[in-house]
PATISE-249314 format. One record per residue: x, y, z of N, C-alpha, C in turn. Coordinates in steps of 0.1 Angstrom, whole numbers. Atoms other than C-alpha are relative to their C-alpha. Layout:
<node><n_px>X</n_px><n_py>Y</n_py><n_pz>Z</n_pz><ca_px>X</ca_px><ca_py>Y</ca_py><ca_pz>Z</ca_pz><c_px>X</c_px><c_py>Y</c_py><c_pz>Z</c_pz></node>
...
This chain:
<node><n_px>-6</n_px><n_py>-11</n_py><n_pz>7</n_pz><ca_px>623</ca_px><ca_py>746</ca_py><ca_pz>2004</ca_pz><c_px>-12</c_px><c_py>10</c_py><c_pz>-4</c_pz></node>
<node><n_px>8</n_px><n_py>-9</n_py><n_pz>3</n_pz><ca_px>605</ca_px><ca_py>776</ca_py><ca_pz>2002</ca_pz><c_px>-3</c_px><c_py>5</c_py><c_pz>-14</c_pz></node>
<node><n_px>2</n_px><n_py>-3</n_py><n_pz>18</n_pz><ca_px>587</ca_px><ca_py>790</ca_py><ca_pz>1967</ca_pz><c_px>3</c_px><c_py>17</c_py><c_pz>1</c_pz></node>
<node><n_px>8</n_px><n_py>-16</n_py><n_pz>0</n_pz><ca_px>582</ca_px><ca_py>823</ca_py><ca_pz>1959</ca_pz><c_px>-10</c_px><c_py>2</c_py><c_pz>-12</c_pz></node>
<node><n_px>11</n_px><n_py>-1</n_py><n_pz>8</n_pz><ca_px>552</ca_px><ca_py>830</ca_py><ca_pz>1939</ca_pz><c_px>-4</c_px><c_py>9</c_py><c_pz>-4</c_pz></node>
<node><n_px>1</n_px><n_py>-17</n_py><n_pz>5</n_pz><ca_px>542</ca_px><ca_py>864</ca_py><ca_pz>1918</ca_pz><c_px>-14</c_px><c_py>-6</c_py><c_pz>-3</c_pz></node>
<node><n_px>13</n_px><n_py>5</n_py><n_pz>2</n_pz><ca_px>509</ca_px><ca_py>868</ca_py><ca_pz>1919</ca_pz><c_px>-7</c_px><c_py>23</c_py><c_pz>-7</c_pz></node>
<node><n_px>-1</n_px><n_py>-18</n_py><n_pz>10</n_pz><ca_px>493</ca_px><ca_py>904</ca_py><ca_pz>1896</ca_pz><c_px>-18</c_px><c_py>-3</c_py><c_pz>4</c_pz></node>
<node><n_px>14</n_px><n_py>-5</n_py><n_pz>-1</n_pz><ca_px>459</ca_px><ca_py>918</ca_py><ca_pz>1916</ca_pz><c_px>-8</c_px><c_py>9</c_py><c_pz>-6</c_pz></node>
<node><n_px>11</n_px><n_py>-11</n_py><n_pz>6</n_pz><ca_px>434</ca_px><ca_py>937</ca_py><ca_pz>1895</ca_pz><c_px>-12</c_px><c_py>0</c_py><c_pz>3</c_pz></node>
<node><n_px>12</n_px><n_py>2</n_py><n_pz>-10</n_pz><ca_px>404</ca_px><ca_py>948</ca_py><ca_pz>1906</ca_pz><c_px>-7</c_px><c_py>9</c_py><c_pz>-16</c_pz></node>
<node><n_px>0</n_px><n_py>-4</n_py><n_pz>6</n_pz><ca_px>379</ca_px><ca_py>961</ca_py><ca_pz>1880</ca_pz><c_px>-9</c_px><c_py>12</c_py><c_pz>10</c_pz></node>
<node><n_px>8</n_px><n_py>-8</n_py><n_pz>-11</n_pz><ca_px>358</ca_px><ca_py>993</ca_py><ca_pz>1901</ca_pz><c_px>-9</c_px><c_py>4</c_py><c_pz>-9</c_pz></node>
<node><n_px>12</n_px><n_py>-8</n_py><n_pz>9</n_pz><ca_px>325</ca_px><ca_py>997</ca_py><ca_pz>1876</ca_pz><c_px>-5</c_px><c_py>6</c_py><c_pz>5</c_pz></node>
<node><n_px>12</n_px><n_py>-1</n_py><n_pz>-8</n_pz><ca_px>301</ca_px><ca_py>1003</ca_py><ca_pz>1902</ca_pz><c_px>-9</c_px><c_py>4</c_py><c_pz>-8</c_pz></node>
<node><n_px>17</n_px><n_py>-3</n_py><n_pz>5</n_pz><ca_px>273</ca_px><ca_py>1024</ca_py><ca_pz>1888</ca_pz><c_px>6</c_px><c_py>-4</c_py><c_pz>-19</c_pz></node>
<node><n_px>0</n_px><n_py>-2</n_py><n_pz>13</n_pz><ca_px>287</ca_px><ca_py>1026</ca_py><ca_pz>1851</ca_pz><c_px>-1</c_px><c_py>-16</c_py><c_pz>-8</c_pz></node>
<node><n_px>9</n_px><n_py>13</n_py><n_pz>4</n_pz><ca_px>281</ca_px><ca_py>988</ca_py><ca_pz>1846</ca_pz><c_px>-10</c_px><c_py>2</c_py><c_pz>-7</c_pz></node>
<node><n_px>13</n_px><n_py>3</n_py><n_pz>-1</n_pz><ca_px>247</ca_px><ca_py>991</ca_py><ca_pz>1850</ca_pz><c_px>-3</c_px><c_py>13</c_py><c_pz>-15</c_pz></node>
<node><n_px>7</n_px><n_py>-9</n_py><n_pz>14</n_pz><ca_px>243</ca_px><ca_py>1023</ca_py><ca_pz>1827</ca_pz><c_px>5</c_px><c_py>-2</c_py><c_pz>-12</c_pz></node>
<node><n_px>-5</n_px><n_py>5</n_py><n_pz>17</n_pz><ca_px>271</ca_px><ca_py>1010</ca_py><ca_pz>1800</ca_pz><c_px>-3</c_px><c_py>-11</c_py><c_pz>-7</c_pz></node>
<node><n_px>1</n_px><n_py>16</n_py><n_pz>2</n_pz><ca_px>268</ca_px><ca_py>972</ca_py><ca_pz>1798</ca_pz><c_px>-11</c_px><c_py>-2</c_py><c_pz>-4</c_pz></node>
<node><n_px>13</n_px><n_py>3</n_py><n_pz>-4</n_pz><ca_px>235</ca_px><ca_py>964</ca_py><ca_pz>1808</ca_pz><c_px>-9</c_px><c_py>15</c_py><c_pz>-7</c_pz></node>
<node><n_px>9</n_px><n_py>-11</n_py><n_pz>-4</n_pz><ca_px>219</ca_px><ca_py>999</ca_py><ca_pz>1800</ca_pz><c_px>-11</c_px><c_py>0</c_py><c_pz>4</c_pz></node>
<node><n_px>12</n_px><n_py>0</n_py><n_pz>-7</n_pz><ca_px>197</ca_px><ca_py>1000</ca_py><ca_pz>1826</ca_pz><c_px>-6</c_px><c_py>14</c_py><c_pz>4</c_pz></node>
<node><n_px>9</n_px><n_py>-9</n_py><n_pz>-1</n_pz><ca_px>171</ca_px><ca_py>1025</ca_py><ca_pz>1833</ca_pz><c_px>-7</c_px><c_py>3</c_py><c_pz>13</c_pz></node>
<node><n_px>11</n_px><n_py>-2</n_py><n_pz>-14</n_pz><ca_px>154</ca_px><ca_py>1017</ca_py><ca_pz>1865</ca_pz><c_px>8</c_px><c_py>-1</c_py><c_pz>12</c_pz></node>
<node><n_px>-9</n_px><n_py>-9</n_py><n_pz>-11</n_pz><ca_px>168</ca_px><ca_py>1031</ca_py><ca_pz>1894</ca_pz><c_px>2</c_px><c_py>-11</c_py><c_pz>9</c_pz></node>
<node><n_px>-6</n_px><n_py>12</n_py><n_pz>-7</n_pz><ca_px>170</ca_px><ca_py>997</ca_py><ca_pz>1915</ca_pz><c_px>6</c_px><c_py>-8</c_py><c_pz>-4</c_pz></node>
<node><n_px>-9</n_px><n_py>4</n_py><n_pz>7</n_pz><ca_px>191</ca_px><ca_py>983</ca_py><ca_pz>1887</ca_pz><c_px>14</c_px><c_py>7</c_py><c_pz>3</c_pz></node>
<node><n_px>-17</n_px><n_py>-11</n_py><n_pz>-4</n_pz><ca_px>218</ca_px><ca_py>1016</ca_py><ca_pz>1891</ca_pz><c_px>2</c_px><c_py>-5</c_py><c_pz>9</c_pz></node>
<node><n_px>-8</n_px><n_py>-2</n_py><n_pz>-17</n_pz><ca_px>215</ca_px><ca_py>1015</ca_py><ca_pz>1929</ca_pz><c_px>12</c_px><c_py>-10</c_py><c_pz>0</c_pz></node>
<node><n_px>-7</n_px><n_py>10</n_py><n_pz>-2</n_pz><ca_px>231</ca_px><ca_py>981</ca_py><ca_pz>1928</ca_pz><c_px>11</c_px><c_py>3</c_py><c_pz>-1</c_pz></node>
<node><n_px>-17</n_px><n_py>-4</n_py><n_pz>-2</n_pz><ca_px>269</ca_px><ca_py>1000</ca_py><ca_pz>1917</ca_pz><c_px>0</c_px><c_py>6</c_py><c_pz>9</c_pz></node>
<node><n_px>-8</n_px><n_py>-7</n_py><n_pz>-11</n_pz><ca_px>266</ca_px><ca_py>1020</ca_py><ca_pz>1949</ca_pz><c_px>7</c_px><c_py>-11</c_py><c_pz>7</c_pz></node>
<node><n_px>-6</n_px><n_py>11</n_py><n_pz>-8</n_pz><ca_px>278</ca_px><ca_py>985</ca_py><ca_pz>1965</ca_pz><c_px>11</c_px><c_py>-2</c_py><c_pz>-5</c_pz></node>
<node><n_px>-18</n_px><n_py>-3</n_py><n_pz>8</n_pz><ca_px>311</ca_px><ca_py>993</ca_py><ca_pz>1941</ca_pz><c_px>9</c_px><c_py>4</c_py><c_pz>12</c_pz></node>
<node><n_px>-9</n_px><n_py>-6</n_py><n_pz>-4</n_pz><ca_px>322</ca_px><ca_py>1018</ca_py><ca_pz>1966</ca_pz><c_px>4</c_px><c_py>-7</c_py><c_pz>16</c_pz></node>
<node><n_px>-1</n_px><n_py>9</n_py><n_pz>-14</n_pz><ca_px>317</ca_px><ca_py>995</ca_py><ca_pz>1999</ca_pz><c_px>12</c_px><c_py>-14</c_py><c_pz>-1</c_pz></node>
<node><n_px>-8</n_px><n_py>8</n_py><n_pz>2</n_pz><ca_px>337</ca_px><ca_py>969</ca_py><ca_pz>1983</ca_pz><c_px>12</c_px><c_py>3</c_py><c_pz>-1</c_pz></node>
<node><n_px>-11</n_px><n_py>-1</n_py><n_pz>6</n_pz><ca_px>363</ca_px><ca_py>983</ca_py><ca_pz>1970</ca_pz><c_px>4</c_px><c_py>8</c_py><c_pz>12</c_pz></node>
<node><n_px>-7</n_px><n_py>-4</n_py><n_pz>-8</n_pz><ca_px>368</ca_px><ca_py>1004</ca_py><ca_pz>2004</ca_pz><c_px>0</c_px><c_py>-16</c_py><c_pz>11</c_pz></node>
<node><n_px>-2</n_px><n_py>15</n_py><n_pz>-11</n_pz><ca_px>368</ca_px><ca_py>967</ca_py><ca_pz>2020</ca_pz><c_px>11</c_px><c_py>-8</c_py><c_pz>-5</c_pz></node>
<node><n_px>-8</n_px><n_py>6</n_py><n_pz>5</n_pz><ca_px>390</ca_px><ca_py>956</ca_py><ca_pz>1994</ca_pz><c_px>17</c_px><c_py>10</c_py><c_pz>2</c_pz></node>
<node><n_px>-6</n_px><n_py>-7</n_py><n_pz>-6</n_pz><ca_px>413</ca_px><ca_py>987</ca_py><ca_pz>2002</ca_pz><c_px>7</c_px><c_py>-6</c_py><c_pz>14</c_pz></node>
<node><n_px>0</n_px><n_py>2</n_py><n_pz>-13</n_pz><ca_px>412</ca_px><ca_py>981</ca_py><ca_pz>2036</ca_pz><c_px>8</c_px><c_py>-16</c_py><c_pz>-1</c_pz></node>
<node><n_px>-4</n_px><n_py>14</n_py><n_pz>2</n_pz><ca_px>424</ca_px><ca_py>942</ca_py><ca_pz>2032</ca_pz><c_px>19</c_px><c_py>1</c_py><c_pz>-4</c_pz></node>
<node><n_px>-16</n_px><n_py>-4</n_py><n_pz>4</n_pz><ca_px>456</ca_px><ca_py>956</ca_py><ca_pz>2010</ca_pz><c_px>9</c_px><c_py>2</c_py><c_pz>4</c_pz></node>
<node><n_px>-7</n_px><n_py>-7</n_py><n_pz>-11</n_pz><ca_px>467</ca_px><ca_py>977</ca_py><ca_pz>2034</ca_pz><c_px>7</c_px><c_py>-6</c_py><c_pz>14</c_pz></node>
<node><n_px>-1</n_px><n_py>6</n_py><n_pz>-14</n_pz><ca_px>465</ca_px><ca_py>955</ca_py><ca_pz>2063</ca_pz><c_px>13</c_px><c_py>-11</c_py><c_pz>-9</c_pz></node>
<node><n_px>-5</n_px><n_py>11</n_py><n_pz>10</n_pz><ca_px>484</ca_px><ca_py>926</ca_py><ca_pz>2038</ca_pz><c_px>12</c_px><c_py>8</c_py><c_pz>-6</c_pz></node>
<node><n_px>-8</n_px><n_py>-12</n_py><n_pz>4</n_pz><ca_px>505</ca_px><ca_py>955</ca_py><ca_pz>2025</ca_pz><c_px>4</c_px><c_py>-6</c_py><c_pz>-12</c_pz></node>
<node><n_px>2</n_px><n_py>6</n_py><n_pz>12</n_pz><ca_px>496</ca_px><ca_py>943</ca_py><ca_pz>1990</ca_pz><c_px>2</c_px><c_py>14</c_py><c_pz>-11</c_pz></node>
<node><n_px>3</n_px><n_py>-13</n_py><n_pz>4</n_pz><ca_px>501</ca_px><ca_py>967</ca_py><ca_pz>1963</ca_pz><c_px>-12</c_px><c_py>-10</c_py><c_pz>-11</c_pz></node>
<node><n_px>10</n_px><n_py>7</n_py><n_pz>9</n_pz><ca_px>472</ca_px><ca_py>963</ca_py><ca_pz>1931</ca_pz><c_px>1</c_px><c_py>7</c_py><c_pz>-11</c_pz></node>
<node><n_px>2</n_px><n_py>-9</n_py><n_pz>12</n_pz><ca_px>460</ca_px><ca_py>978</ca_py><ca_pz>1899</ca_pz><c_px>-12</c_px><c_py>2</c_py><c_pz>-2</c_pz></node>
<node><n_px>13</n_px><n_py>-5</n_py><n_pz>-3</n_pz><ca_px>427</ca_px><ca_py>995</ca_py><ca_pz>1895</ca_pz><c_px>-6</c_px><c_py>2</c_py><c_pz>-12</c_pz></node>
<node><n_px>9</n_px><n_py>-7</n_py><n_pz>12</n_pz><ca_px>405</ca_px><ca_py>998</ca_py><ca_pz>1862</ca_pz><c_px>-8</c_px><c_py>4</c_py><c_pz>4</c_pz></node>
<node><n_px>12</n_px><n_py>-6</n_py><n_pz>-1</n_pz><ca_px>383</ca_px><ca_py>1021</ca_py><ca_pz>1864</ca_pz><c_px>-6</c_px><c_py>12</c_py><c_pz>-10</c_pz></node>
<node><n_px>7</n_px><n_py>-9</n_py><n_pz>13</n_pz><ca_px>360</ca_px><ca_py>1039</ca_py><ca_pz>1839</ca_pz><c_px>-1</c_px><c_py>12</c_py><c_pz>10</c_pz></node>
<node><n_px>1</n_px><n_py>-13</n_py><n_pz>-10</n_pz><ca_px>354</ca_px><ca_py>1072</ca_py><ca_pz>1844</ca_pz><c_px>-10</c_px><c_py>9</c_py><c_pz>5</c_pz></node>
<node><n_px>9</n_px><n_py>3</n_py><n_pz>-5</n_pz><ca_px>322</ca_px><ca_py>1073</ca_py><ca_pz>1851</ca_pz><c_px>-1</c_px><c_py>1</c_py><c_pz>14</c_pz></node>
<node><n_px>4</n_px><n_py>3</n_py><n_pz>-12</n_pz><ca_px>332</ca_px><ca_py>1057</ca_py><ca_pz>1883</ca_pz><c_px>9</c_px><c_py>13</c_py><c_pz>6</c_pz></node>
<node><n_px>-9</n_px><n_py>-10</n_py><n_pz>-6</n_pz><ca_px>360</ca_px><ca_py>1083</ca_py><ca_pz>1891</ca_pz><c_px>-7</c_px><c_py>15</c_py><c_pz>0</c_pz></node>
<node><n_px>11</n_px><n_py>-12</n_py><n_pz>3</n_pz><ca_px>333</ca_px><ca_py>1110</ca_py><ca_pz>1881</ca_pz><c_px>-9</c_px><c_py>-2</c_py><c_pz>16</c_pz></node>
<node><n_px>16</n_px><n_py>5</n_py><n_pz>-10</n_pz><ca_px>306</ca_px><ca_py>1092</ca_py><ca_pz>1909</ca_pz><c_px>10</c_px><c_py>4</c_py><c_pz>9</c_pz></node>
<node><n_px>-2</n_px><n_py>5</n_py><n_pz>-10</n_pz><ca_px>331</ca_px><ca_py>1085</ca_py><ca_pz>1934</ca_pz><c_px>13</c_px><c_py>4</c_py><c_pz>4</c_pz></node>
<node><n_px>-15</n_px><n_py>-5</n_py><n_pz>1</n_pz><ca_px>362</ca_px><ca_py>1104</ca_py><ca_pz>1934</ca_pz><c_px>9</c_px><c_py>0</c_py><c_pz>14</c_pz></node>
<node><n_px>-1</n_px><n_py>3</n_py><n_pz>-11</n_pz><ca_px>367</ca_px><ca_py>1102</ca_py><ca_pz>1969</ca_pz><c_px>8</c_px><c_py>-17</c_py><c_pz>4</c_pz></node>
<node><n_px>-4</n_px><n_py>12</n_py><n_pz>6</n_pz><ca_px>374</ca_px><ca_py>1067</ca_py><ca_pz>1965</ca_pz><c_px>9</c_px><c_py>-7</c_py><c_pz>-9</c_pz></node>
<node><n_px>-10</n_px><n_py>4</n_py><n_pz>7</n_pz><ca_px>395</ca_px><ca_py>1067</ca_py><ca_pz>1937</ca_pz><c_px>13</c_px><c_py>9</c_py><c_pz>3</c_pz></node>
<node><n_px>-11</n_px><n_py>-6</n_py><n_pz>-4</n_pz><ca_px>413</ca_px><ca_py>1092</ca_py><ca_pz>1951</ca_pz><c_px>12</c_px><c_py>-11</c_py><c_pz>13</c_pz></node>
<node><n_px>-6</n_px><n_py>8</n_py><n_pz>-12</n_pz><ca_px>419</ca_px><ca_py>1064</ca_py><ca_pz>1983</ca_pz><c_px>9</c_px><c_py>-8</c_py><c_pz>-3</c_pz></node>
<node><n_px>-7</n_px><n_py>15</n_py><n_pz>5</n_pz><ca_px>432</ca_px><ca_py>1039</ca_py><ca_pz>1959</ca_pz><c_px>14</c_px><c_py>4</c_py><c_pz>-8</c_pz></node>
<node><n_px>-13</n_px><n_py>-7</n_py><n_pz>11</n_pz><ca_px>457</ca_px><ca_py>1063</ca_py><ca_pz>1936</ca_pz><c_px>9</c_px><c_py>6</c_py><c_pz>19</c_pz></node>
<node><n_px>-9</n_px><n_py>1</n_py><n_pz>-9</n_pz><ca_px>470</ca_px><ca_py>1072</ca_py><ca_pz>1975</ca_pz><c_px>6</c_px><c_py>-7</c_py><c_pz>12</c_pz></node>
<node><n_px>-5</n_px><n_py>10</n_py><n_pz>-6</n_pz><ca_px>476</ca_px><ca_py>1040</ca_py><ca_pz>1987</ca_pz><c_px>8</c_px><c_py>-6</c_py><c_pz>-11</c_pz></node>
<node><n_px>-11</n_px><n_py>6</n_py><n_pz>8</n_pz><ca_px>499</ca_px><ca_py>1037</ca_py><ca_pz>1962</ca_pz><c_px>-3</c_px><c_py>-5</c_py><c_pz>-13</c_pz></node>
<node><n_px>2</n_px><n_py>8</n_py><n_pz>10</n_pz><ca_px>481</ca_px><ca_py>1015</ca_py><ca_pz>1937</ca_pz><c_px>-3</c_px><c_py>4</c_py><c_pz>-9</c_pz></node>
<node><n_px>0</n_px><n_py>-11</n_py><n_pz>16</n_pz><ca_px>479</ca_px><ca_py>1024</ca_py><ca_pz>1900</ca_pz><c_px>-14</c_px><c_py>-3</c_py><c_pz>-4</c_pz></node>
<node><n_px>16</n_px><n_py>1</n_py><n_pz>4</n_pz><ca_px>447</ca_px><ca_py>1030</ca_py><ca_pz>1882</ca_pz><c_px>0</c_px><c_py>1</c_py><c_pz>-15</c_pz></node>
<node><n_px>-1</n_px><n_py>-1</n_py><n_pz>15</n_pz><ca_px>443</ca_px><ca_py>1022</ca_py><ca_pz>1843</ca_pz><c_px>-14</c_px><c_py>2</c_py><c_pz>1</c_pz></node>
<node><n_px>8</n_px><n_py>-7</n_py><n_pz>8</n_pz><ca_px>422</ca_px><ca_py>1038</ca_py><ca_pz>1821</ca_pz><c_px>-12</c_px><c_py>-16</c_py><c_pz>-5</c_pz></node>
<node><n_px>9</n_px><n_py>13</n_py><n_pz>-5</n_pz><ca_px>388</ca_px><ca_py>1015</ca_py><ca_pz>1819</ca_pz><c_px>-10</c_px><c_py>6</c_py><c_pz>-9</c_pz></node>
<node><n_px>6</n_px><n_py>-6</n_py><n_pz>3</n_pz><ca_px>373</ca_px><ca_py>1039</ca_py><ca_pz>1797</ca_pz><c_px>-16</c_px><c_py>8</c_py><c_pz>3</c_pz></node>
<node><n_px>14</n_px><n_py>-8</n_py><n_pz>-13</n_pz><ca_px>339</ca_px><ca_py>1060</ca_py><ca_pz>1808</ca_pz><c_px>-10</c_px><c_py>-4</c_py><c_pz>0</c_pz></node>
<node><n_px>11</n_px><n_py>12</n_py><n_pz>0</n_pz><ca_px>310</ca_px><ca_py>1041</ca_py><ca_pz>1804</ca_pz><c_px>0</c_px><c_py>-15</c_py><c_pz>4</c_pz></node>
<node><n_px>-4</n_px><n_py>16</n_py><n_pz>2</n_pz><ca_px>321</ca_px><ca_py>1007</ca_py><ca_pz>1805</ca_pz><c_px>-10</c_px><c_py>-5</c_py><c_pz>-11</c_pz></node>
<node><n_px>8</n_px><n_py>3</n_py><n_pz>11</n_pz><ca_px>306</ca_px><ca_py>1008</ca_py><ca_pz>1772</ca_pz><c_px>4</c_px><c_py>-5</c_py><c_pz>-13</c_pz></node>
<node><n_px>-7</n_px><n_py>7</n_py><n_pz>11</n_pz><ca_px>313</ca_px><ca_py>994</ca_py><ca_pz>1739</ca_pz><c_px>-4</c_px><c_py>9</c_py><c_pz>-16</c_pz></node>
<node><n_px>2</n_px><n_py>-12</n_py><n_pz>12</n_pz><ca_px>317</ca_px><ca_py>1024</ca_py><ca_pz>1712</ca_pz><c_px>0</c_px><c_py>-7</c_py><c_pz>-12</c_pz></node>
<node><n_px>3</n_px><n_py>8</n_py><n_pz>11</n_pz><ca_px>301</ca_px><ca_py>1019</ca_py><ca_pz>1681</ca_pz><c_px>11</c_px><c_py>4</c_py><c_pz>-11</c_pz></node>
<node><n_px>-9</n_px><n_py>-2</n_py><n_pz>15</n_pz><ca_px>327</ca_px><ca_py>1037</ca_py><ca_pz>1658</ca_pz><c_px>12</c_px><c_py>3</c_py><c_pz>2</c_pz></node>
<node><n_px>-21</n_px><n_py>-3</n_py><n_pz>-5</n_pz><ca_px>369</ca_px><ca_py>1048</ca_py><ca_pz>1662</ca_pz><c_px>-8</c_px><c_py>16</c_py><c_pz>4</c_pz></node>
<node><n_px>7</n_px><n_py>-14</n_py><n_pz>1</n_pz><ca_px>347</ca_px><ca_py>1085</ca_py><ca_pz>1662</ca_pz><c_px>0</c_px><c_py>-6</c_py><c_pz>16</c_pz></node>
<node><n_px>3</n_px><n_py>-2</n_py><n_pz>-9</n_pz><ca_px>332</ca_px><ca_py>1075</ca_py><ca_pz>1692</ca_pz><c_px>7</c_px><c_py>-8</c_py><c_pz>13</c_pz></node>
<node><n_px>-10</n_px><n_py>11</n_py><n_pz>-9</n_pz><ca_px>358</ca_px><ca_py>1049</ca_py><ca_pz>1710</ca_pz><c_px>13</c_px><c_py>15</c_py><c_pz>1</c_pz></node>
<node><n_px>-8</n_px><n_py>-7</n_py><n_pz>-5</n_pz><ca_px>377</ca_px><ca_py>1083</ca_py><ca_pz>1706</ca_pz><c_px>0</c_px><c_py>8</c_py><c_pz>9</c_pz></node>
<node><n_px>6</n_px><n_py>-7</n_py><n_pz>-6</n_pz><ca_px>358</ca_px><ca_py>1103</ca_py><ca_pz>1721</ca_pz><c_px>-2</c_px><c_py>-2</c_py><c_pz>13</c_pz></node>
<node><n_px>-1</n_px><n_py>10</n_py><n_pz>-10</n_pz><ca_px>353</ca_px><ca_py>1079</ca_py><ca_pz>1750</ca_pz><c_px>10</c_px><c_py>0</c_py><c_pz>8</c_pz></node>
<node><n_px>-10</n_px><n_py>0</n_py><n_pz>1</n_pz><ca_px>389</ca_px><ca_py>1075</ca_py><ca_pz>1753</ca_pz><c_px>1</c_px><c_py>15</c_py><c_pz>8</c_pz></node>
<node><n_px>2</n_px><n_py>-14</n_py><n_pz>-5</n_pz><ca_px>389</ca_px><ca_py>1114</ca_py><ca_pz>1763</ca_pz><c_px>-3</c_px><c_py>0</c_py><c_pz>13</c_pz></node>
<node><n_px>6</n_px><n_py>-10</n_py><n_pz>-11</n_pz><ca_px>367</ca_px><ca_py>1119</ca_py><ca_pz>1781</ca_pz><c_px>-2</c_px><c_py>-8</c_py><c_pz>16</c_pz></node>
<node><n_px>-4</n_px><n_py>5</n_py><n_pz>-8</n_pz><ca_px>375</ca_px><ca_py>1090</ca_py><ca_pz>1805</ca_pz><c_px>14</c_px><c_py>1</c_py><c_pz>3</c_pz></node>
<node><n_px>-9</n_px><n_py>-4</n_py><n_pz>-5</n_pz><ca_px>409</ca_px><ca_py>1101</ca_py><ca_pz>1804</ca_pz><c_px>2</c_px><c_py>14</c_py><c_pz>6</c_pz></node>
<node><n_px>7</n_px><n_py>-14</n_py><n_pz>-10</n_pz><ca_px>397</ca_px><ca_py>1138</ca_py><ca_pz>1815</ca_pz><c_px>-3</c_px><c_py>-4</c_py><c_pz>19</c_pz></node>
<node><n_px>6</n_px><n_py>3</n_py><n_pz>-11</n_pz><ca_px>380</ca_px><ca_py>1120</ca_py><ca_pz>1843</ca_pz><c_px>12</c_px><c_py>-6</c_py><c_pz>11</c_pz></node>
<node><n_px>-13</n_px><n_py>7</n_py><n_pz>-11</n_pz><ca_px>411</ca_px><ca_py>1097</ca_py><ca_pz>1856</ca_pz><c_px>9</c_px><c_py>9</c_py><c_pz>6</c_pz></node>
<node><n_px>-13</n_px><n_py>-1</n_py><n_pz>-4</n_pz><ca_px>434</ca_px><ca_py>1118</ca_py><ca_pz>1858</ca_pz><c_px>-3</c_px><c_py>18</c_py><c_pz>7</c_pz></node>
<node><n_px>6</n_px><n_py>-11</n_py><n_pz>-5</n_pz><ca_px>413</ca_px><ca_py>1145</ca_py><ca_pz>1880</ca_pz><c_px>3</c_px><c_py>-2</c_py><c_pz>12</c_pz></node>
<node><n_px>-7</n_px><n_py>3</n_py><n_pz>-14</n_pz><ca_px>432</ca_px><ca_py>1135</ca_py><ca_pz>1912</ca_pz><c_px>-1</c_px><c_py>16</c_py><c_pz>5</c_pz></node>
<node><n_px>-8</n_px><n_py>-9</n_py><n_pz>-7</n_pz><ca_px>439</ca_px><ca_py>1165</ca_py><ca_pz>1938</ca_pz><c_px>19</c_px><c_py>2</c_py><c_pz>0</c_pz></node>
<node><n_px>-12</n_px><n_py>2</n_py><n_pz>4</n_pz><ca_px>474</ca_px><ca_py>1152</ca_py><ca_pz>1936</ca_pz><c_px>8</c_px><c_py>-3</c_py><c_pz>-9</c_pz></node>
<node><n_px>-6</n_px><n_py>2</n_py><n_pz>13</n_pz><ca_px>479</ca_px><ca_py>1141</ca_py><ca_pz>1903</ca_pz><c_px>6</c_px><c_py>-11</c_py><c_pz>0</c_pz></node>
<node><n_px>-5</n_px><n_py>16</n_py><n_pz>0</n_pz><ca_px>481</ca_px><ca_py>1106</ca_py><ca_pz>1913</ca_pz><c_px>-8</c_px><c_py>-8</c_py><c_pz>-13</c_pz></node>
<node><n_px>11</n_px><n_py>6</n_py><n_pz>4</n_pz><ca_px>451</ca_px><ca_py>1097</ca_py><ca_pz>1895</ca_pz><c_px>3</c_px><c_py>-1</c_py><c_pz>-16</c_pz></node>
<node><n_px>-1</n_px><n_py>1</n_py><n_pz>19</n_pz><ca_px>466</ca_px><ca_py>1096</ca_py><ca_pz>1855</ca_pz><c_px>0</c_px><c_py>-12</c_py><c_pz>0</c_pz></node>
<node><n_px>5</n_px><n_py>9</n_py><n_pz>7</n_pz><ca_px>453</ca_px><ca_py>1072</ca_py><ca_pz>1833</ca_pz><c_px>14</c_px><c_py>-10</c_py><c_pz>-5</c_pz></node>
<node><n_px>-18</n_px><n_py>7</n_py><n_pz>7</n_pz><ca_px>480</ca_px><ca_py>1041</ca_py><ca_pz>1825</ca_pz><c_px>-5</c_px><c_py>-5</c_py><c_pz>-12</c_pz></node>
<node><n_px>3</n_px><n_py>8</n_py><n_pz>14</n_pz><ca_px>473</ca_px><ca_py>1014</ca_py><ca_pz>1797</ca_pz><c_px>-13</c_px><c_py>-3</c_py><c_pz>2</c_pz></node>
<node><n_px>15</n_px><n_py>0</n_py><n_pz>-5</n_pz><ca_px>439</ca_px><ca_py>1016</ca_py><ca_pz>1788</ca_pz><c_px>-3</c_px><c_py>-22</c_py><c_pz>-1</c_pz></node>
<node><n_px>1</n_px><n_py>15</n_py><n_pz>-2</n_pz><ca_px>421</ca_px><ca_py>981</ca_py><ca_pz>1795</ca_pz><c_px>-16</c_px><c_py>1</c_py><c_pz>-6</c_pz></node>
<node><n_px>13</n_px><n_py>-2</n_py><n_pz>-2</n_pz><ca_px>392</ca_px><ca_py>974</ca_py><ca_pz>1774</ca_pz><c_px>-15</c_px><c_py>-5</c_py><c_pz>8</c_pz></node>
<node><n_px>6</n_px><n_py>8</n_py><n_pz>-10</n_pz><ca_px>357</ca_px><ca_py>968</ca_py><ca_pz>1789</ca_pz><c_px>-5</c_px><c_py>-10</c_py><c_pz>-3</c_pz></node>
<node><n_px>6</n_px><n_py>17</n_py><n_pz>3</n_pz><ca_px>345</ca_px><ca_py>936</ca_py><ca_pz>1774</ca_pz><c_px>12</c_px><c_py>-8</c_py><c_pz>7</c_pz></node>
């Protein structure tokens, strides 16, 4: 007898803003390491599509700032993209977790098509 099984993909897309929120790193062979964000995630793309999977996408905005191109691929393959805030940093006050909040929702929801709005934000820890 056959199952059926629900299964909930999320992908988180830091790339570079990892490295400058989390970690704040400073030396430029530390950053580079999030350009391998955008290689992944268009291989993880690519995978979806073939699978005809849909997903959910956090992404700070940061990365939607870096790489817009790419978040644009993933807001028109259908799949939704929450709010991941813009640094992938951890604000020290409601002041500045508001601020944040902003200006990573400025960034999401900067689609050409207006795919790209912010859903429930996800925090980054």
């Amino acid at each position: 007898m056959a199952k059926n099984v629900t299964v909930c993909l999320t992908f988180d897309f830091d790339a570079i803003s990892v490295w400058i929120g989390t970690f704040h790193a400073r030396s430029p062979s530390a950053i580079s390491r999030g350009e391998f964000g955008k290689v992944g995630a268009e291989r993880l793309l690519t995978l979806l599509r073939e699978r005809n999977l849909p997903s959910t996408w956090f992404v700070p905005g940061h990365t939607a700032d870096a790489f817009p191109a790419t978040v644009e691929a993933i807001a028109a393959a259908g799949h939704e993209i929450g709010h991941h805030g813009y640094f992938h940093d951890r604000p020290a006050t409601p002041e500045d977790e508001a601020r944040d909040f902003d200006r990573a929702t400025a960034a999401s929801s900067g689609g050409s098509d207006g795919r790209r709005a912010a859903i429930a934000p996800r925090p980054p820890a």
